[in-house]
C-alpha positions in Angstrom: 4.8 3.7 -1.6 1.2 4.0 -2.9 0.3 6.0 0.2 2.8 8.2 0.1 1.9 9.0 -3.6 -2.2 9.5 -2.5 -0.6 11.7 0.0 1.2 13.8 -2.3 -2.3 14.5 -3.9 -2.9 15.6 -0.5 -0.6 18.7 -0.1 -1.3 19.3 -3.9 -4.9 20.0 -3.0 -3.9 22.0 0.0 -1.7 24.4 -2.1 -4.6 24.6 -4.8 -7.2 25.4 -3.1 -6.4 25.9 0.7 -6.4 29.7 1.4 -4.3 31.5 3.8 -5.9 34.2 6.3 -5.1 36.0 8.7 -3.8 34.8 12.0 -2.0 31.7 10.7 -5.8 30.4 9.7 -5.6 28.3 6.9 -9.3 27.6 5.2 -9.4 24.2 3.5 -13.7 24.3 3.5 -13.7 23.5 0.0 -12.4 20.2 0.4 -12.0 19.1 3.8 -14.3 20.6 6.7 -17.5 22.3 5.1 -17.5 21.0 1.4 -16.0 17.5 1.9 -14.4 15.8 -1.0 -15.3 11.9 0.1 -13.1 10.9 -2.8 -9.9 12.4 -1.0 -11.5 11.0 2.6 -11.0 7.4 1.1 -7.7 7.7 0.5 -7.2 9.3 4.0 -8.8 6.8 5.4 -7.0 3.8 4.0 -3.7 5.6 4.8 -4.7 6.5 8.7 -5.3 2.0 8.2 -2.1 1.7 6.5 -0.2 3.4 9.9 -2.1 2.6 12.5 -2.5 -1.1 11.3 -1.7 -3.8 13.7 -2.8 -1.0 16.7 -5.7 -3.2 17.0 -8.7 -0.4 17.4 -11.6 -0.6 18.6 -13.1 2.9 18.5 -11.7 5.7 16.5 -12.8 9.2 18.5 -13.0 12.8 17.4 -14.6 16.1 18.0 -17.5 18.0 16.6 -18.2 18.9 13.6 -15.3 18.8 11.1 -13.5 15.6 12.6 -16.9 13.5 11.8 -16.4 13.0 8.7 -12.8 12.0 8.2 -13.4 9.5 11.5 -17.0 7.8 9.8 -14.7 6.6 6.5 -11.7 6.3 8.6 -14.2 3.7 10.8 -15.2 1.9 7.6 -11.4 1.0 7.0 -11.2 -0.2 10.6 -14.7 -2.1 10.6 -15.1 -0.2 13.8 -17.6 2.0 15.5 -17.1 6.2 15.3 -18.1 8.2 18.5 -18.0 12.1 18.7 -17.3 14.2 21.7 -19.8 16.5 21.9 -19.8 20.5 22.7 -22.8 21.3 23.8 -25.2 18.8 26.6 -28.4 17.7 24.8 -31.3 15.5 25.6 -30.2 12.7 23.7 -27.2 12.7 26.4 -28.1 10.4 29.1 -26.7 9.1 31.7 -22.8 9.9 32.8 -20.6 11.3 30.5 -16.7 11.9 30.4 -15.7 16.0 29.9 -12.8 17.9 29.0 -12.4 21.6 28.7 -11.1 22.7 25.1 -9.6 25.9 24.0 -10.5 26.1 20.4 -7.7 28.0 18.5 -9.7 29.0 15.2 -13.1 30.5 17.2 -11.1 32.0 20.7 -12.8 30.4 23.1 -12.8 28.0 25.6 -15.9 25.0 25.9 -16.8 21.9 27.5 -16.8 18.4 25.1 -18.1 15.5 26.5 -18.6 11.8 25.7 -21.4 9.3 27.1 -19.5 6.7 29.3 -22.0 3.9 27.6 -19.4 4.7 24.1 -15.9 4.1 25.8 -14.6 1.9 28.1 -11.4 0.3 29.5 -11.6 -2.6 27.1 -10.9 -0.2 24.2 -7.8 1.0 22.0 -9.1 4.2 20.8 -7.9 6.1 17.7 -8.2 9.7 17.7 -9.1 11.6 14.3 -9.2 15.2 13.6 -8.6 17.3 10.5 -6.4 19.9 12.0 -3.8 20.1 14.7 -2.3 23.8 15.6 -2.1 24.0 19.1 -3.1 21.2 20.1 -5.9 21.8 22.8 -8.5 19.9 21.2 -6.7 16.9 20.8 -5.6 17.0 24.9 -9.4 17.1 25.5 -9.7 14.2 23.6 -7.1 12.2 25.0 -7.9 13.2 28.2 -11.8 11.4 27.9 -9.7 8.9 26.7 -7.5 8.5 30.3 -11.0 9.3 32.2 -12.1 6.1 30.7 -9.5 4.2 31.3 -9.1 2.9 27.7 -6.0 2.4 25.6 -4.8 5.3 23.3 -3.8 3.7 20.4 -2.6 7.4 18.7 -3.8 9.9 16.8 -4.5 10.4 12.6 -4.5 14.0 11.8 -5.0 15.3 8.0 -2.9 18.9 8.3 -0.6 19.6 11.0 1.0 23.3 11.4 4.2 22.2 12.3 4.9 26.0 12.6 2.8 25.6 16.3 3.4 23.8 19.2 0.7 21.0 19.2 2.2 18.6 17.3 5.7 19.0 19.1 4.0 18.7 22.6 1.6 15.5 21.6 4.7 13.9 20.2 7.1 14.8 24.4 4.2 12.2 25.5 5.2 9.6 23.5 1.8 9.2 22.1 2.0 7.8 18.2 1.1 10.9 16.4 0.7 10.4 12.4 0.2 13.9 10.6 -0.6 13.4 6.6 0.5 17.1 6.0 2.9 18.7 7.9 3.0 22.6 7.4 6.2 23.9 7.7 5.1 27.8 7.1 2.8 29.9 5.6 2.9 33.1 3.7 -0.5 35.6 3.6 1.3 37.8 1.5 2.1 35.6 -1.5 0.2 32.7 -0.6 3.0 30.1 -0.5 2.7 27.0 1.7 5.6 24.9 2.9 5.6 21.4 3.7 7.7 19.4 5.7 9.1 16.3 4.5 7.3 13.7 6.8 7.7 9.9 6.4 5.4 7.9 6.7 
């Protein structure tokens, strides 16, 4: 019950101070994914331990940049090691690497992540961690490095779903264990109202 209750500050926050734009974009950089509010991260990250405990995990994965955070106190609650897919080769990149192609929603356009094969192997049950699921693409990349490599997807912990798009509902036909601590049922630009959906959990 506590969870649920830590959750509720969750959507309270989003209709405070998340802002609606244009083109379904909602801007939660206050709190979430520019300014982050490590306060609130804690409590996500003991509830992403609450569900997914039990799953075992051995790596929790997510995507650059506004994933890291959420995943590095997330991976304190799991006592396990973060790794990041990457968008761009570097230097610091040796060696093989897994890659998926990503469509990113929010910026239009389409780019390579990738993963050193040294980070994930078959032995591991892999969480995934993001802070936003719309459509869904960046997520499929990710679980795609994670069937490259062979490991075992545990699921994936998202902080704001847009229940309003398709990702969630096509993540969800693969029977992968998909936990969403907001659910956005709709959105209004006009008067600034945001919907939840009632999710258990």
């Amino acid at each position: 019950m506590g969870g649920r209750i830590k959750m509720e500050l969750l959507k309270e926050r989003i209709q405070k101070d998340g802002k609606i734009k244009e083109g379904n974009v909602l801007k939660v950089d206050s709190f979430l994914n520019h300014q982050m509010d490590t306060g609130l991260f804690r409590e996500i990250g003991k509830e992403f331990k609450r569900r997914f405990d039990g799953e075992k995990i051995t790596k929790i994965l997510t995507i650059e940049a506004s994933g890291i955070g959420i995943a590095c106190i997330a991976g304190e609650e799991f006592q396990v090691p973060v790794v990041f897919a990457k968008k761009t080769q570097t230097k610091n990149i040796a060696g093989e690497v897994y890659t998926s192609r990503v469509e990113s929603y929010t910026h239009g356009k389409v780019y390579d992540i990738l993963v050193s094969k040294e980070f994930i192997g078959k032995e591991d049950r892999v969480l995934l961690i993001d802070d936003f699921l719309a459509n869904g693409k960046a997520l499929e990349g990710l679980i795609e490095i994670v069937e490259k490599a062979g490991a075992h997807l545990a699921g994936a912990g998202i902080v704001i779903e847009k229940g309003f798009q398709p990702g969630g509902e096509r993540i969800r036909a693969r029977g992968i264990h998909l936990e969403s601590l907001a659910i956005i049922e709709s959105m209004d630009e006009k008067t600034g109202e945001i919907r939840f959906r009632e999710n258990v959990g």
